[in-house]
C-alpha positions as CSV (number, residue, x, y, z in Angstrom):
1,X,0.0,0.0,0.0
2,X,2.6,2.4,-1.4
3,X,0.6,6.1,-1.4
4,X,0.5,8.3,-4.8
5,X,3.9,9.4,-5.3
6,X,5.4,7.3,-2.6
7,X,7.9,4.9,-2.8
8,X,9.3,2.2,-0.9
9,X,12.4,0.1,0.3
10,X,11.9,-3.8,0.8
11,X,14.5,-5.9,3.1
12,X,14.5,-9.6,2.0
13,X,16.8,-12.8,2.5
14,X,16.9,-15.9,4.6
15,X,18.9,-16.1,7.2
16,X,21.1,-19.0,8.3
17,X,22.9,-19.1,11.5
18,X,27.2,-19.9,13.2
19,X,27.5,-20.8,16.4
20,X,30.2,-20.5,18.5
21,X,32.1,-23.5,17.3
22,X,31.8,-22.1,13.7
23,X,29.3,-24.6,12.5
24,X,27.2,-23.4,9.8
25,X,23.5,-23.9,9.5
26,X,23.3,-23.7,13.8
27,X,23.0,-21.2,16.4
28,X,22.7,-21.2,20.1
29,X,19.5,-19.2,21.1
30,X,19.4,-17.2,23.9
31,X,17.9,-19.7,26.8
32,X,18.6,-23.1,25.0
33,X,21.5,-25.2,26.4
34,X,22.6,-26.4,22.6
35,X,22.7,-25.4,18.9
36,X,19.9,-26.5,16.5
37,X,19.5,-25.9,13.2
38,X,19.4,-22.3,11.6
39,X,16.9,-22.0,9.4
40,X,15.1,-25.1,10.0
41,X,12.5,-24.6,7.0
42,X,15.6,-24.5,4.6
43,X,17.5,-26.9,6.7
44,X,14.4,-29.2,5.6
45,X,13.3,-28.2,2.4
46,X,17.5,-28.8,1.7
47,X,16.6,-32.8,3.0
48,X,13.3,-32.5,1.1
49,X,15.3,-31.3,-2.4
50,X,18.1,-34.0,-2.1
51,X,15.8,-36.7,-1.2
52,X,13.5,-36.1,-3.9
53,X,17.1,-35.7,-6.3
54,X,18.1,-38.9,-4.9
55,X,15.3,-40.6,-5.4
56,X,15.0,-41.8,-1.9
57,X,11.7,-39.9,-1.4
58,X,8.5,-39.5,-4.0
59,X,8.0,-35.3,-5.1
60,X,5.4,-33.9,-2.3
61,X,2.1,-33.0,-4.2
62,X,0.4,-29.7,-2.9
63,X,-0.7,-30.4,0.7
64,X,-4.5,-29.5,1.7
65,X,-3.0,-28.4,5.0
66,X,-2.3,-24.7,5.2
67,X,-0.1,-25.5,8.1
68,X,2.1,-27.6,5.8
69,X,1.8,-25.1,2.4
70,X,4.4,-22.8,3.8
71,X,7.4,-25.8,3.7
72,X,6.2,-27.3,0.8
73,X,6.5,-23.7,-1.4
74,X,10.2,-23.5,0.4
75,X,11.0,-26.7,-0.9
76,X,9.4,-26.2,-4.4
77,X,11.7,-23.4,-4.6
78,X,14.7,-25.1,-3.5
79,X,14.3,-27.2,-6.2
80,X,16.2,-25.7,-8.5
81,X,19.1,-25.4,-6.6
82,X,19.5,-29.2,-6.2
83,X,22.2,-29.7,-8.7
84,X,24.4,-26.8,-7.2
85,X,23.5,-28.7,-3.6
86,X,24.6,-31.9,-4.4
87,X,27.9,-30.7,-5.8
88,X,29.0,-28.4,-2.7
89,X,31.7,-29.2,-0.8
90,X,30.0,-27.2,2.1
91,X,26.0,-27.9,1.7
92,X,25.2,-25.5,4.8
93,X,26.9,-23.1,3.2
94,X,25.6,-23.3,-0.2
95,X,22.0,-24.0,1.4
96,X,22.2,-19.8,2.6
97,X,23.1,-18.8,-0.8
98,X,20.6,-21.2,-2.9
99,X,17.9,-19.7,-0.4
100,X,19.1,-16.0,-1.2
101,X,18.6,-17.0,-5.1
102,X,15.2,-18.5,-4.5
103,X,13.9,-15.6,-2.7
104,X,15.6,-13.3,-5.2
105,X,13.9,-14.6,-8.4
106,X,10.6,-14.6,-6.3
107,X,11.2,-10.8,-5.1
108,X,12.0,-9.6,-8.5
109,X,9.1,-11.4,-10.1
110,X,6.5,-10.1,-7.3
111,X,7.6,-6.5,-7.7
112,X,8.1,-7.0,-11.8
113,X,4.1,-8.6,-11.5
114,X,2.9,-5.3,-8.6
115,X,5.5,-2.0,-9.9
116,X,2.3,-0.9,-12.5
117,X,0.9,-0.1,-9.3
118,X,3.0,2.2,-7.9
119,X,2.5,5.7,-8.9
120,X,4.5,7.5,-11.6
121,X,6.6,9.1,-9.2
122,X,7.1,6.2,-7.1
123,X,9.9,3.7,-6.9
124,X,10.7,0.0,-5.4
125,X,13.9,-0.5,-4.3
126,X,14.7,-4.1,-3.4
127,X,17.8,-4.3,-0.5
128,X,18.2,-8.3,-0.7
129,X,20.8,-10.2,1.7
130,X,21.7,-13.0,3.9
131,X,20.6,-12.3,7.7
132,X,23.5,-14.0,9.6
133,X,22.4,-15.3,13.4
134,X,25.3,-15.4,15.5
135,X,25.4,-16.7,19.3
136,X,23.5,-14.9,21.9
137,X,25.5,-11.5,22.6
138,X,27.3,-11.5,19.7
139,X,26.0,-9.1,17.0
140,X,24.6,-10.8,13.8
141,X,24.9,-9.4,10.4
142,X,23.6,-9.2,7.0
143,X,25.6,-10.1,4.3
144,X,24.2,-7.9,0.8
């Protein structure tokens, strides 16, 4: 809901997380007594993508749960990235960027798709990036 002559500034990305032992794809949240995974919809939809490439599990068909629509769109977008997955040398690593590419294509196609509606004045700008979750008390960052 960008006004006549407005314009706006939208902030996307995944994030992924390193915790203090420098493992990537975890972080140690404030209050928990280990790391778990960070982002654990990617973290799955990376399992869901080389399964499926693997053969080892069937392609999910569109759920007629709403709770379980959300995963199965992260994972349909991952899907492209499963070559590029499969060949990494570090798939936790990789996994933050494939997200970043996902999301990117999906930004620039909703904004391409909703810019006619912005008035002739206005602009989109589009500051993509990977949110980086460190340890509790260290600061976290946001790699563009």
């Amino acid at each position: 809901h960008i006004p006549p002559g407005g314009s706006c500034v939208i902030v996307y990305g995944p994030h992924v997380g390193i915790d203090s032992e420098g493992n990537y794809g975890k972080v140690l949240r404030r209050g928990h007594s280990h790391s778990d995974a960070c982002c654990g919809s990617a973290t799955a939809a990376k399992g869901y993508v080389l399964g499926v490439r693997s053969k080892k599990i069937p392609k999910a068909s569109m759920p007629s749960d709403a709770v379980d629509a959300q995963q199965y769109f992260v994972n349909s977008m991952l899907m492209p990235e499963g070559e590029i997955l499969e060949k990494a040398v570090q798939p936790n690593v990789e996994l933050g960027y494939a997200m970043y590419r996902a999301q990117d294509k999906l930004m620039k196609k909703i904004v391409s798709t909703a810019s006619s509606k912005v008035g002739k004045d206005g602009k989109i700008a589009l500051v993509g990036g990977i949110q980086v979750n460190t340890p509790y008390g260290d600061d976290d960052y946001f790699l563009v």
